[in-house]
C-alpha positions in Angstrom: 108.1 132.6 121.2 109.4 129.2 121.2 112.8 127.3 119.7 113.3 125.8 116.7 116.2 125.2 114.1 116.3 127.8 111.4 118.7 127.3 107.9 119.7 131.1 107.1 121.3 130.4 103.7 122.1 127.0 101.6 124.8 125.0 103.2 125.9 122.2 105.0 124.8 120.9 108.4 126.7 123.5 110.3 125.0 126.3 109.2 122.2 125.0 111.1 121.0 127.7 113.8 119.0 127.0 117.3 116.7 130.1 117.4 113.8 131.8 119.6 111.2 132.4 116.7 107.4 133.7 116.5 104.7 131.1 117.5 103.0 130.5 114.8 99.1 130.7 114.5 96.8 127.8 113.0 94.7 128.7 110.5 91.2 128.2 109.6 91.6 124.4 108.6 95.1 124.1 110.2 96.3 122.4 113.6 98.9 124.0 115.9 100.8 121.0 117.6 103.3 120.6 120.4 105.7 118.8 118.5 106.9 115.4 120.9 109.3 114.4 118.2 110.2 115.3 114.8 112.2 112.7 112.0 115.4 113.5 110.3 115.1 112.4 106.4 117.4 112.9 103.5 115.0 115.5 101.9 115.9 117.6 105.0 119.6 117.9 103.7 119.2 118.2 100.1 116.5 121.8 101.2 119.3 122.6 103.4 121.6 122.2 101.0 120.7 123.7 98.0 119.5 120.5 95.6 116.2 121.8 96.4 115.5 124.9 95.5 114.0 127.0 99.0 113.4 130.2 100.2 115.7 131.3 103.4 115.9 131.8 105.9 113.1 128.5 106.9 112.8 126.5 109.2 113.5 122.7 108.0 111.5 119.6 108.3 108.3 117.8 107.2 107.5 114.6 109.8 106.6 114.9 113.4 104.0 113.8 115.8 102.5 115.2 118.8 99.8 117.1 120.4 97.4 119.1 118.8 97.0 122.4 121.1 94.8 124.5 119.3 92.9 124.0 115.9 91.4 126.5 113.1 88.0 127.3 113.4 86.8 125.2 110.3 88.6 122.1 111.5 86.0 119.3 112.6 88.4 116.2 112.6 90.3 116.9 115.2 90.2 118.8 119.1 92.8 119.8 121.3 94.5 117.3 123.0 94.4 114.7 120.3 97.6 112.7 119.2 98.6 113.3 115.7 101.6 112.5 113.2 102.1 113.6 109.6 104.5 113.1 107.0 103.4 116.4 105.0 104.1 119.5 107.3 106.7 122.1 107.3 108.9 123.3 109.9 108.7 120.6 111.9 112.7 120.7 113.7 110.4 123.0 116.5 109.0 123.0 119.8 105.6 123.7 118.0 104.2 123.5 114.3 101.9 123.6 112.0 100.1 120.6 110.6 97.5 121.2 107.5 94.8 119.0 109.0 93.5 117.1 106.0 97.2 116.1 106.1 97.4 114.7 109.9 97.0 111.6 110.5 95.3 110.1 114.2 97.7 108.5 116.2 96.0 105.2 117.6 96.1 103.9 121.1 98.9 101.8 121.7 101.4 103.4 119.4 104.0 106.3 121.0 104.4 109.6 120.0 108.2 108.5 119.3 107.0 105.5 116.7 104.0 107.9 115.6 107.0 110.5 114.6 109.6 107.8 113.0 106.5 105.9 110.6 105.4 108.8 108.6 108.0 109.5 106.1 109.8 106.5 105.6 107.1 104.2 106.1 104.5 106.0 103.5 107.1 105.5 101.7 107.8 102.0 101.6 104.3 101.8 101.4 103.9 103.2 97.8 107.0 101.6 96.6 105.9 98.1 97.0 102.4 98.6 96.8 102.1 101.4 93.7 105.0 101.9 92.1 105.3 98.4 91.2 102.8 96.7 93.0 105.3 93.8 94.4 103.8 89.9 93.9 104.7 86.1 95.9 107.6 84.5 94.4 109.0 87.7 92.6 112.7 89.0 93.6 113.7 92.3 94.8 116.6 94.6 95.2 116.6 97.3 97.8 119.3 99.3 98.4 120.3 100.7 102.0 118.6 98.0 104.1 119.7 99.1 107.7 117.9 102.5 106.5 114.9 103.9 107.4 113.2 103.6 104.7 114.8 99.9 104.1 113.8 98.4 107.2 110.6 98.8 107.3 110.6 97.8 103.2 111.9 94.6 103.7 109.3 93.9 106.0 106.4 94.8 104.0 108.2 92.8 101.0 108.6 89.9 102.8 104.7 90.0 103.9 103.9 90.3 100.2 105.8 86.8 99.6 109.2 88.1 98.1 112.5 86.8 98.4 114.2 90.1 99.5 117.8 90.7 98.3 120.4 93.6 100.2 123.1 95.8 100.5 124.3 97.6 103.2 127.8 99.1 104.3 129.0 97.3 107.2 128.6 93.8 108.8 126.6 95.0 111.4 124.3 96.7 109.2 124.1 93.5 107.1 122.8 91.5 110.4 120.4 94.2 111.3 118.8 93.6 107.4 118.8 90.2 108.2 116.8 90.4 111.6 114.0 92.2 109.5 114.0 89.5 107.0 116.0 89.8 104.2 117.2 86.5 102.1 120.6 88.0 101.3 122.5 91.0 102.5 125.4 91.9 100.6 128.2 94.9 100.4 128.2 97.4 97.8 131.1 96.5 96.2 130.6 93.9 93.0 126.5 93.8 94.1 125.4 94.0 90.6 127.3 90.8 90.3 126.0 89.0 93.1 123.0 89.9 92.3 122.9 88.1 89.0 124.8 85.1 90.5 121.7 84.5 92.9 119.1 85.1 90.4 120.4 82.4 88.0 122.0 85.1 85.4 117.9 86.7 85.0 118.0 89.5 87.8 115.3 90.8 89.7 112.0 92.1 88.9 112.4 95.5 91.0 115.4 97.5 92.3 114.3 100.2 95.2 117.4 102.6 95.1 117.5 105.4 97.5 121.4 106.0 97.2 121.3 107.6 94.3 124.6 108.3 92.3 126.8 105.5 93.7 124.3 102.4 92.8 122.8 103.9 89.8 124.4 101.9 87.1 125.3 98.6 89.6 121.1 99.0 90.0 120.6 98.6 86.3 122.6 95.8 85.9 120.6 94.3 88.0 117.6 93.8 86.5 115.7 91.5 84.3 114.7 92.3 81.3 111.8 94.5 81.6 112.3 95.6 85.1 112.2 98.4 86.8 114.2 100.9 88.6 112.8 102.6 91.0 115.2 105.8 91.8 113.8 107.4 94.8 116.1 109.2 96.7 119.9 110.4 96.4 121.6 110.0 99.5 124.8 109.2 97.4 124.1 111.9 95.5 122.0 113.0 92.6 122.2 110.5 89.3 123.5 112.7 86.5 121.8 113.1 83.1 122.1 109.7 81.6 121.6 108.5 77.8 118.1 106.7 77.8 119.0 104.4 75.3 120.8 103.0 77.8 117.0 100.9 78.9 116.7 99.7 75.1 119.9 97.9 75.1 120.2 96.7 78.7 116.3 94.6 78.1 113.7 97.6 77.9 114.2 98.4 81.3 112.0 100.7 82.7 113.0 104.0 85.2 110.8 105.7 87.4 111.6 109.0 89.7 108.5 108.9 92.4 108.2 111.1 95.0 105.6 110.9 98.4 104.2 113.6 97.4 101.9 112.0 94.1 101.0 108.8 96.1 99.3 110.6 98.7 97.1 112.4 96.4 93.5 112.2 98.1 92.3 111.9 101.7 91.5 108.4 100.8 94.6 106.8 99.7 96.7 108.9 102.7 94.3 107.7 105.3 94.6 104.1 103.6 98.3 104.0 103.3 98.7 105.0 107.9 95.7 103.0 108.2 97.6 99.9 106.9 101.2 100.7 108.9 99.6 102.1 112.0 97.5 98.4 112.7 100.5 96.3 111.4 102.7 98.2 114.2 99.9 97.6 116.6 99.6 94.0 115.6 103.1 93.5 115.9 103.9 92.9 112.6 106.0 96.1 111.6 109.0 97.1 113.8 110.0 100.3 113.3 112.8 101.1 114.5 114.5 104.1 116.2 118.1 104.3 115.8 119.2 107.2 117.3 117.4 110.3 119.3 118.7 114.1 119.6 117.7 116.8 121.3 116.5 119.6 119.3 119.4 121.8 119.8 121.7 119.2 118.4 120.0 119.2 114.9 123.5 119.9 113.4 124.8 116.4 114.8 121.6 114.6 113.7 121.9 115.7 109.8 126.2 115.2 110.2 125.4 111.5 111.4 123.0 111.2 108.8 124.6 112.0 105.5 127.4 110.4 107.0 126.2 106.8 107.1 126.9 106.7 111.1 122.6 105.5 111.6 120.5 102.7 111.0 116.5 102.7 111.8 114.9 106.3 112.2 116.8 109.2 113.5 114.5 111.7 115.5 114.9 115.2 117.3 113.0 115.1 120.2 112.2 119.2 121.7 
């Protein structure tokens, strides 16, 4: 037996249990891993919740990193004792879990098991934004939504590597600063952005909006772009964006809309491996800060999701067994 959170029913963050369950058994090409940390991500809340549709009662989470303890008997990559993160499991809010390991990816000397656990998720995700979903050029202007996140901290890095100038919004001052530090041109509230937006692009708007918030920047997001640009809607934490009319892109400059999710752009060993390849030496060289904003113990899973939906983080938020 060991602990881990279970979600018995859809809900909110309260219904969140902290529960002795069955240790579970590796299979032929699968890892069992002591789990040193595990990352709290929006997707967490909206299986929790309901949005996505689960089967209860399960035990929530996808990203962790830690020690591989035993391995299935047609697994060659990997031996006990070696380090490993992943972005792709299930169950993860545990003491130990299960880790597909095609989908693990080697933790290199010199990075922690706490920045091993906080890169996966969000910054695969940056990743593909910038580099795949519309592959970001020098000189070209961006909008990206929620830039004390996660996710956006570690995007406005990569953009501003790539040559952009990096545009903001965030909810607070000090949330503004902290998208600053990592290198954002402009940092602005949420109210009137769209506007803002257009008054530092000279009226033409920018070539890319990254929206992770969903329902509340939708429209403000639209408004923001060129003609011809792209919205790139991948998350909700506002909320889900309700069925729109698309004729709505025709008459605001053939805008285009894309919905992308992890999942696709990790599609072969190859471009996974690529993708950690590229953050894992960029942390090591010291040119990717990830940042952890806030650490919970396990048993406090409930508090962790709360703080979450409600704004109260910046940087990575982890539960550490």
């Amino acid at each position: 037996m060991h602990k881990a959170i279970v979600v018995p029913a859809p809900g909110g963050p309260e219904i969140l249990r902290f529960e002795d369950v069955s240790l579970p058994e590796p299979g032929p090409k699968e890892l069992l891993v002591r789990v040193a940390a595990a990352g709290v991500n929006f997707i967490d809340t909206y299986k929790r919740s309901g949005v996505y549709p689960m089967q209860y009662p399960f035990i929530p989470g996808a990203e962790a990193a830690g020690t591989v303890v035993a391995a299935g008997r047609d697994v060659a990559s990997f031996r006990e004792g070696a380090r490993v993160a992943t972005a792709e499991g299930g169950g993860t809010y545990s003491e130990y879990t299960i880790m597909e390991a095609d989908k693990a990816l080697p933790i290199p000397e010199g990075v922690s098991d706490e920045v091993a656990a906080a890169l996966p998720m969000q910054g695969l995700t940056a990743h593909y934004l910038c580099n795949s979903t519309f592959p970001v050029e020098e000189g070209q202007t961006v909008l990206t939504h929620a830039g004390a996140g996660g996710v956006g901290l570690l995007l406005i890095q990569l953009l501003k590597a790539k040559g952009a100038r990096v545009i903001t919004t965030a909810s607070t001052d000090a949330k503004r600063e902290l998208a600053r530090s990592a290198g954002a041109d402009h940092a602005l509230a949420y109210d009137g952005f769209a506007e803002e937006v257009r008054h530092l692009t000279d009226g033409r708007g920018v070539d890319v909006v990254y929206d992770g918030v969903g329902k509340a920047t939708f429209d403000g997001s639209l408004a923001s772009l060129r003609k011809r640009g792209m919205l790139v809607l991948f998350g909700g934490a506002s909320g889900q964006v309700p069925p729109f009319d698309i004729q709505r892109l025709n008459s605001s400059g053939s805008l285009y809309l894309t919905r992308p999710t992890l999942g696709d752009y990790l599609l072969t060993p190859e471009e996974r491996q690529w993708r950690a390849h590229e953050l894992f030496e960029m942390v090591r060289d010291g040119n990717l800060d990830v940042r952890i904003g806030a650490t919970y113990p396990l048993a406090e899973a409930t508090r962790a999701q709360q703080d979450l939906e409600g704004r109260k983080t910046t940087g990575k938020v982890l539960l550490i067994p």
